[in-house]
C-alpha positions in Angstrom: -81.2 -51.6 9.7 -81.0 -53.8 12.8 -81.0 -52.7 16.3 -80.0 -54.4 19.2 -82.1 -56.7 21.2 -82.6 -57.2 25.0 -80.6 -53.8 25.4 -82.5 -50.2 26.3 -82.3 -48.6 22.9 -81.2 -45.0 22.2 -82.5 -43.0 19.3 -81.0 -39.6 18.8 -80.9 -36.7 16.4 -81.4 -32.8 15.6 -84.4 -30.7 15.2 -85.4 -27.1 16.1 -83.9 -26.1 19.3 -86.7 -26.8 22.3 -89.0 -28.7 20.0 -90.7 -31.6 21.4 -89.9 -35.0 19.8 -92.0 -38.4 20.0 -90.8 -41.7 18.8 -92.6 -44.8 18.4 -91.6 -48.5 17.5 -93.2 -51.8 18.1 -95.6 -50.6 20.6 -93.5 -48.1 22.6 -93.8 -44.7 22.2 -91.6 -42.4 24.1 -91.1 -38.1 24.3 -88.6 -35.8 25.1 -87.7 -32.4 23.7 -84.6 -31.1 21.9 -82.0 -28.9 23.7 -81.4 -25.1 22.7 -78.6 -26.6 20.0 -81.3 -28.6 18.7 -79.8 -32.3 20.0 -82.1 -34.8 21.2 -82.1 -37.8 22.9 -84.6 -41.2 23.3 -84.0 -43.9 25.3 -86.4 -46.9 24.3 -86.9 -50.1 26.5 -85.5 -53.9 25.5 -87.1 -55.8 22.6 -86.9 -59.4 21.7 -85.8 -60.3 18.6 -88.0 -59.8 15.5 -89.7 -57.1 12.9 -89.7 -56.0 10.3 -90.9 -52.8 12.2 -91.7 -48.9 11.4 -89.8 -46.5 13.5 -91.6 -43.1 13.3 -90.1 -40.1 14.9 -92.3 -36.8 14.9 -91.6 -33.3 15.6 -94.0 -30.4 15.9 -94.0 -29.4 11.9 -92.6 -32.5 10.7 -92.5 -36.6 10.4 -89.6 -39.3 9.8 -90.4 -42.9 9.0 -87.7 -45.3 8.9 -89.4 -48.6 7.4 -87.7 -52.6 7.6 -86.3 -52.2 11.0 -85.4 -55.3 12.6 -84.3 -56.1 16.6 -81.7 -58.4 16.3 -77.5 -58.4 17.1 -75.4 -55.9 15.9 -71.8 -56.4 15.9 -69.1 -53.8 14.9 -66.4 -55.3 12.5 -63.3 -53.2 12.4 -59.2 -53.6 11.9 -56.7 -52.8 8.8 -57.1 -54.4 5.5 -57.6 -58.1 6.4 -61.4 -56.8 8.1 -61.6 -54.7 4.9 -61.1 -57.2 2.1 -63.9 -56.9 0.3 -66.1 -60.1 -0.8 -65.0 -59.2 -4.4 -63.0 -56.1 -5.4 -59.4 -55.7 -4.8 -59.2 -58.7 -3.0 -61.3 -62.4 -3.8 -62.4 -65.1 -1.7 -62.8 -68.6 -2.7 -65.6 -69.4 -5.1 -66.6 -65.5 -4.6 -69.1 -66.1 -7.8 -70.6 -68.3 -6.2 -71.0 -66.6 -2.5 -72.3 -63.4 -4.4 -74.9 -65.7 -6.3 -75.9 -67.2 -2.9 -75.9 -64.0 -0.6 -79.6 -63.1 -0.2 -79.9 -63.0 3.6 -82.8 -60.2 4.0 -82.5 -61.0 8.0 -78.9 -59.5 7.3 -78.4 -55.8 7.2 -74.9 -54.2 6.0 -73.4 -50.9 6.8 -70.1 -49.2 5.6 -68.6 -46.8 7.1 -66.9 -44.4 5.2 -63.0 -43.3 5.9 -62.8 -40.3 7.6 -60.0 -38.7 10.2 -60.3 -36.4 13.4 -58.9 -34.5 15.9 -62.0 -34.4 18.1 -65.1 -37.2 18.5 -67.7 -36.3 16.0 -71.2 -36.9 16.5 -72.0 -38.4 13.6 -69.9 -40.5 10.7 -68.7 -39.1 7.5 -70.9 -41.0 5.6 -72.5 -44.6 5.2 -76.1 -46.1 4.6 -78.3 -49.6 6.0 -78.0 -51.9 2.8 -80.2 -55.3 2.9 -77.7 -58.4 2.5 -78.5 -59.1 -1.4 -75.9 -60.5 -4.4 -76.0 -56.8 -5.1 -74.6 -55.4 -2.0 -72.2 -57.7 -0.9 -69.4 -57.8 -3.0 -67.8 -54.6 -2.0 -68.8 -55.5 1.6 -66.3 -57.3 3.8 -65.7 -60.6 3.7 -65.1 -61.6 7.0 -67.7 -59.3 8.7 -70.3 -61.4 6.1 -69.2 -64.6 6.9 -69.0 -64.0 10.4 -72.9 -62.1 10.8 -74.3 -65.3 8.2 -73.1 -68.0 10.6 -74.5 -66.3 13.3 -77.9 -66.1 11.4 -77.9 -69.4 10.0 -77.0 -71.1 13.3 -79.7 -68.8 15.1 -82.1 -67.0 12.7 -81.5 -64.3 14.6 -81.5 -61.0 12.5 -77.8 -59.3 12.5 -76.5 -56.0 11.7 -73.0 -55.6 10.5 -71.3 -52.3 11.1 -67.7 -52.3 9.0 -65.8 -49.6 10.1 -62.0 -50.0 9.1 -58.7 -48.7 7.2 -56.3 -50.6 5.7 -52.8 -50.6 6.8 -53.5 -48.9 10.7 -52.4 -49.3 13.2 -53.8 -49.7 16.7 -53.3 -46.4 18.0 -55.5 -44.4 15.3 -58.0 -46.5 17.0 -57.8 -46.0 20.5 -59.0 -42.8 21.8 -57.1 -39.8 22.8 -57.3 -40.5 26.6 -56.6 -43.7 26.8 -53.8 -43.6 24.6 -52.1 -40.4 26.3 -51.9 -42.9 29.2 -49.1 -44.5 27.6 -45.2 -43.4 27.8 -44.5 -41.6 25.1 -47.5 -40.0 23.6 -48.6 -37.6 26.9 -45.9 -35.3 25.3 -48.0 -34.7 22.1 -50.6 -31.9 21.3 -54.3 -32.6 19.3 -54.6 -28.7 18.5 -51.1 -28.3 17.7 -51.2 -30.9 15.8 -54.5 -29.7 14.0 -52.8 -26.9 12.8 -50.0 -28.7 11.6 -51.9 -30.5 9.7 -54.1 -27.9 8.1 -50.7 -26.4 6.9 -49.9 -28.8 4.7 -53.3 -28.7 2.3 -51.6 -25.8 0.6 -47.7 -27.7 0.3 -50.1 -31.1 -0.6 -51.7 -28.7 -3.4 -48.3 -28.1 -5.1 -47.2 -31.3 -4.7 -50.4 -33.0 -6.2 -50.4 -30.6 -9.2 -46.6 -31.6 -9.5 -47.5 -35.5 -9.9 -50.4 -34.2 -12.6 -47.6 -32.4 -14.6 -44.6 -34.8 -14.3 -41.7 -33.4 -15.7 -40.8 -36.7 -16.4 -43.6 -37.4 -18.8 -43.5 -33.6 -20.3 -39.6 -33.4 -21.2 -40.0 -37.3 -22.2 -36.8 -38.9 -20.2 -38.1 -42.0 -21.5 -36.7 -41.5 -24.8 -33.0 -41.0 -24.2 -30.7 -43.0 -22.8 -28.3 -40.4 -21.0 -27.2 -40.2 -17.4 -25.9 -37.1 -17.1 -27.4 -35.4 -13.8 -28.6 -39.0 -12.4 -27.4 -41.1 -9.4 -26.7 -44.4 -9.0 -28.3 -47.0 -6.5 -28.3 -50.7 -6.2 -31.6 -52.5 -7.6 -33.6 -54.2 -6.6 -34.6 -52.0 -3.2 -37.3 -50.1 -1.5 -36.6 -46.2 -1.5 -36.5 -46.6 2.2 -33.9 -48.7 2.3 -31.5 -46.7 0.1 -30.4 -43.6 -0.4 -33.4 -42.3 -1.7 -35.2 -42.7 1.9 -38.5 -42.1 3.3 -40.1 -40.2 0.2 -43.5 -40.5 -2.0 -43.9 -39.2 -5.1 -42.4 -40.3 -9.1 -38.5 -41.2 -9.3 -37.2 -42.5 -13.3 -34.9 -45.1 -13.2 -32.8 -46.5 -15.9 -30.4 -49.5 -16.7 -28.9 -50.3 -19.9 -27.9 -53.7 -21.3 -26.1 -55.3 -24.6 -27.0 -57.6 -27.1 -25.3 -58.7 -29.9 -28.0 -59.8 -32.0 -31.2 -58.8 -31.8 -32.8 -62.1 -30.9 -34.9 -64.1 -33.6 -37.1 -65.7 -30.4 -40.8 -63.9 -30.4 -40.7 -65.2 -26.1 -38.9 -62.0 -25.2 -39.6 -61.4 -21.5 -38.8 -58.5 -19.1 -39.2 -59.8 -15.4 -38.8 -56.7 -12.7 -40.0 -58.6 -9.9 -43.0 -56.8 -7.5 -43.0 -53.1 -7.6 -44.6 -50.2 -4.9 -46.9 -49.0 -6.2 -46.9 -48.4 -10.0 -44.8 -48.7 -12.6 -44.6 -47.0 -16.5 -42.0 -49.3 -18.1 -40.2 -48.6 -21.5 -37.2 -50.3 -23.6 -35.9 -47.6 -26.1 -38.0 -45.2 -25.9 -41.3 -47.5 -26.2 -43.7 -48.1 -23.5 -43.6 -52.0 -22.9 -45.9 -52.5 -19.9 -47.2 -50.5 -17.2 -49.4 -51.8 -13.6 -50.9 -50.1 -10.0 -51.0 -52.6 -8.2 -48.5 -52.5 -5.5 -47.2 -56.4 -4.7 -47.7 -58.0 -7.9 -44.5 -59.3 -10.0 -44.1 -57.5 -13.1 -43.7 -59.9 -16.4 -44.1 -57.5 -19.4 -43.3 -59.1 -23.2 -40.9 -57.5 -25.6 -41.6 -57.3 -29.5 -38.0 -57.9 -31.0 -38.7 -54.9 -33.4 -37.9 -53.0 -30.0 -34.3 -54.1 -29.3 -31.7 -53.4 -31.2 -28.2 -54.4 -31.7 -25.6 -53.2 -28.9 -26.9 -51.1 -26.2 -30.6 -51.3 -25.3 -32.0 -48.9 -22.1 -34.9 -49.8 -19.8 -36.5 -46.7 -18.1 -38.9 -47.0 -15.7 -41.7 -44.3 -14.0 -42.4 -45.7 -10.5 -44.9 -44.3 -8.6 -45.1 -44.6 -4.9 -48.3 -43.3 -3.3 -47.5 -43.9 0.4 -45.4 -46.2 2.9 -42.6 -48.1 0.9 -41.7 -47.9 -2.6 -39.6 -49.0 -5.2 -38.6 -52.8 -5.9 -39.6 -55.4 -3.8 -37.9 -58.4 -5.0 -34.7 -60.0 -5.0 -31.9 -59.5 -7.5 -32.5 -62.7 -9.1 -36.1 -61.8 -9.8 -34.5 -58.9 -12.2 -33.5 -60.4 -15.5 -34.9 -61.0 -19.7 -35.3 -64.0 -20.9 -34.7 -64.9 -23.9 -35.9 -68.5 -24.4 -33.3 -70.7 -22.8 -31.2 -67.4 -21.9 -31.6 -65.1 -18.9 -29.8 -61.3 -19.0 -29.5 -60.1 -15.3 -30.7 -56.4 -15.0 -30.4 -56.4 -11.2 -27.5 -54.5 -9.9 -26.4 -50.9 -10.9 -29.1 -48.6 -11.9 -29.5 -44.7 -12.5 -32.2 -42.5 -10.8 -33.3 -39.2 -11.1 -36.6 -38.4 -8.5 -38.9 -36.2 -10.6 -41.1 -34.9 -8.1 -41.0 -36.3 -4.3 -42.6 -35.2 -1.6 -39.3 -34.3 0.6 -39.4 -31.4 -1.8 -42.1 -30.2 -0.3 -41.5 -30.7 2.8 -44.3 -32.7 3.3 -45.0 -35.0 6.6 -47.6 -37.9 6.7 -51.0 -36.9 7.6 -52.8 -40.4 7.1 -54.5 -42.0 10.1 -51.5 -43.4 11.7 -49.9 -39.9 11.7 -51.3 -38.8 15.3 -53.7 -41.4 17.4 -57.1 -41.5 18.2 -58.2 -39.6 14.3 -60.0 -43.1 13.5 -61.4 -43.7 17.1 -63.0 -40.0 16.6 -64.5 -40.3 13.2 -65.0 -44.2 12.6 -65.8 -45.3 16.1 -66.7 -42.6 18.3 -69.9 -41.9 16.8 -71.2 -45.3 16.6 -70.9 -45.4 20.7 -74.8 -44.6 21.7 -75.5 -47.5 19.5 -76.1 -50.4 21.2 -74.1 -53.5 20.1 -73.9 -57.4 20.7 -70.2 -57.1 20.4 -66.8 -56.4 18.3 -64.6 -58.7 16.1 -61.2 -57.1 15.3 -58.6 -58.2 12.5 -55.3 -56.1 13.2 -52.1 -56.2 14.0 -49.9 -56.1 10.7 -49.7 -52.1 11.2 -47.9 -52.9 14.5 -45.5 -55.7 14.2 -42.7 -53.3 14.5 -43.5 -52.7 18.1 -45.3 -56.4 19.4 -44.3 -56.0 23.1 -45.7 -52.8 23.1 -48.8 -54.3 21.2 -49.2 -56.8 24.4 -50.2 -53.4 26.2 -51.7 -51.5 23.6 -54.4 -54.0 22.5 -56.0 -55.1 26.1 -56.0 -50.8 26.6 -58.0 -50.4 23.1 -60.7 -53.2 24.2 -61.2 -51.8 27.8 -61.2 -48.3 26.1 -64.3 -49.4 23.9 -65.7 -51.4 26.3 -65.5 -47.5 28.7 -67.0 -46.0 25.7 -70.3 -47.7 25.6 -70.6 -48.0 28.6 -70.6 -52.0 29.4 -68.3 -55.0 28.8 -69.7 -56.6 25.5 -67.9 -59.5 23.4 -64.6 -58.9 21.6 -63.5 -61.3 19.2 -60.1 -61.4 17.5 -57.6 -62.8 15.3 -54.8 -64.0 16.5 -52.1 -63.2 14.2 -49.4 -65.8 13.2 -45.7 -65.3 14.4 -44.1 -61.9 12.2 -40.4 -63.0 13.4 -38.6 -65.0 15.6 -39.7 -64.7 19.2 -37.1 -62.8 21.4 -36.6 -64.9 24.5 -38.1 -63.3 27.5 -38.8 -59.9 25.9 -38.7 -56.9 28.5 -42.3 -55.5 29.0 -42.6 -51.6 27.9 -44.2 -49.4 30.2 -48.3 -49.5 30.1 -50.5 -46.9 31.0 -49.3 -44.3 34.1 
């Protein structure tokens, strides 16, 4: 790992309660003893940069040595999905074969921490471990935490540690501790126990509802196979379930269209465009499965055999699957259509839909990080605070656009509130965000903290 230079250095940890505790590192050795629940605490003075050093902590009965320590800059990298992205994964950057073949920057240490929520500050994070920067390690690591911490070491040589400790698709408030954000209107009102207990409620609903998705009655009584409406509404396609009469709902909804021909084309360039769907998709045409994808904002293009269509009326039935936020279709009606070499058949419009299992039926609420603030600040953030850092670089803000004026106040709060919980004003870096929508002239400030 790296520790942080020209800063006193704490070291903390459990043992036996009352038990003395000695740690040593690049000369220094310092003891203390454990309290009766067993925590202890270390406080070790400034280094220069350098190492690779031993740190050896020692107890009466027993003996921890943590080997390839280096005293360098550590720098917590946090934000939504944009500080998340990893090198490779889900997400590339440009030319990331070559990066990965290039990364070996042993003067570069990595850590990940993993996703977690709470209530209350934790002591420790939910899980994580020091990797060495190697091809290995950092293509699931993020991208702009690495190329951020390797200019710093190129330009300086100085060793750097990169914490990345971040969610995609939060927003500010899951960030921002429970103090600082009860300080602003609106929130002061709100209960963490309460809450807590709200939440614990719904594990058994969530149960039901998970084992629902599992056994889709959908897929078991095989709607895809019949073309009858009988029992189905209709709604306008393309549209987000949001958006329509469906509402704010997770969970698997069937849709289904119909459409003539009268031939069954000749042409092997038989196309069914549906646009971007959220999140997945199981399509079929008469009964047989003709594509299927799970990945929420790419356009769906699935070929057609012609041995599938037939003369007169042919059905499309579609499973869609939305795991959180938004679902449904995400483009616009003239993304919806067949093609047919030279001719296009519109299937935007009128469609039927029959929700299968949703989560309204279970009367479920959201219990994700930006359900109640602070739950990320407690277990991604909190813990982290006795380690001393160079500085923060943030990449946020998408979670929020909803509510930008308000952001003006809730971003400055977040910094300070960091800044409060280590205990000294260090560096925070940003990205600033481009424009969302059109400005508002001379937008009316929301009230900040009381």
């Amino acid at each position: 790992m790296v520790l942080q230079r020209d800063q006193p250095l704490t070291i903390w940890g459990k043992a036996g309660n009352n038990e003395p505790i000695k740690v040593s590192i690049n000369g220094q050795q310092v003891s203390a003893s454990s309290n009766s629940n067993g925590d202890w605490k270390i406080i070790l003075k400034p280094m220069r940069w350098g190492g690779p050093y031993d740190l050896t902590i020692t107890s009466s009965d027993d003996k921890k040595v943590l080997q390839n320590i280096l005293i360098g800059d550590v720098w917590i990298c946090s934000g939504q999905s944009n500080m998340e992205m990893p090198v490779s994964g889900w997400s590339k950057v440009n030319n990331a074969e070559q990066e990965i073949a290039a990364a070996n920057y042993p003067k570069i240490r990595l850590f990940t921490v993993e996703k977690a929520t709470s209530f209350v500050p934790q002591k420790d994070v939910a899980g994580g471990q020091w990797l060495e920067c190697s091809s290995a390690n950092i293509p699931s690591f993020s991208a702009v935490a690495y190329f951020f911490g390797r200019k710093i070491n190129q330009d300086t040589k100085i060793p750097v540690g990169l914490i990345s400790t971040n969610w995609g698709g939060t927003n500010i408030q899951a960030w921002t501790s429970w103090p600082a954000i009860s300080a602003f209107e609106g929130y002061s009102h709100l209960d963490p126990v309460k809450m807590k207990q709200t939440f614990a409620e719904q594990d058994e609903r969530r149960k039901a509802y998970n084992l629902a998705l599992e056994t889709d009655p959908g897929s078991k009584e095989a709607w895809y196979k019949n073309d009858q409406t009988e029992g189905w509404n209709t709604i306008q396609m393309p549209s987000t379930w949001e958006a329509s009469e469906i509402g704010n709902t997770d969970g698997i909804i069937w849709f289904r269209k119909s459409f003539e021909l009268d031939a069954v084309p000749s042409d092997q360039n038989i196309l069914l465009h549906l646009g971007a769907i959220d999140d997945a998709d199981s399509t079929y045409i008469n009964g047989i499965l003709v594509g299927s994808d799970n990945i929420w904002n790419k356009n769906r293009v699935y070929p057609i055999s012609a041995s599938v269509l037939k003369q007169g009326k042919n059905t499309i039935t579609i499973k869609m699957i939305d795991g959180a936020a938004q679902g449904g279709m995400l483009g616009k009606p003239e993304d919806l259509f067949i093609s047919m070499g030279n001719e296009k058949i519109p299937v935007s419009g009128a469609w039927y839909y029959k929700p299968s299992v949703i989560s309204k039926q279970y009367n479920l609420i959201e219990t994700g990080p930006n359900a109640f603030p602070s739950q990320l600040f407690n277990a991604m953030i909190s813990p982290v605070t006795d380690l001393k850092i160079k500085g923060a670089i943030w990449y946020q803000g998408e979670a929020n656009v909803n509510e930008a004026v308000r952001y003006q106040q809730l971003f400055p709060a977040m910094i300070a509130d960091w800044r409060k919980a280590w205990g000294y004003n260090f560096p925070f870096i940003w990205v600033q965000l481009a424009n969302y929508l059109e400005r508002k002239k001379n937008p009316q400030p929301v009230p900040g903290p009381s």
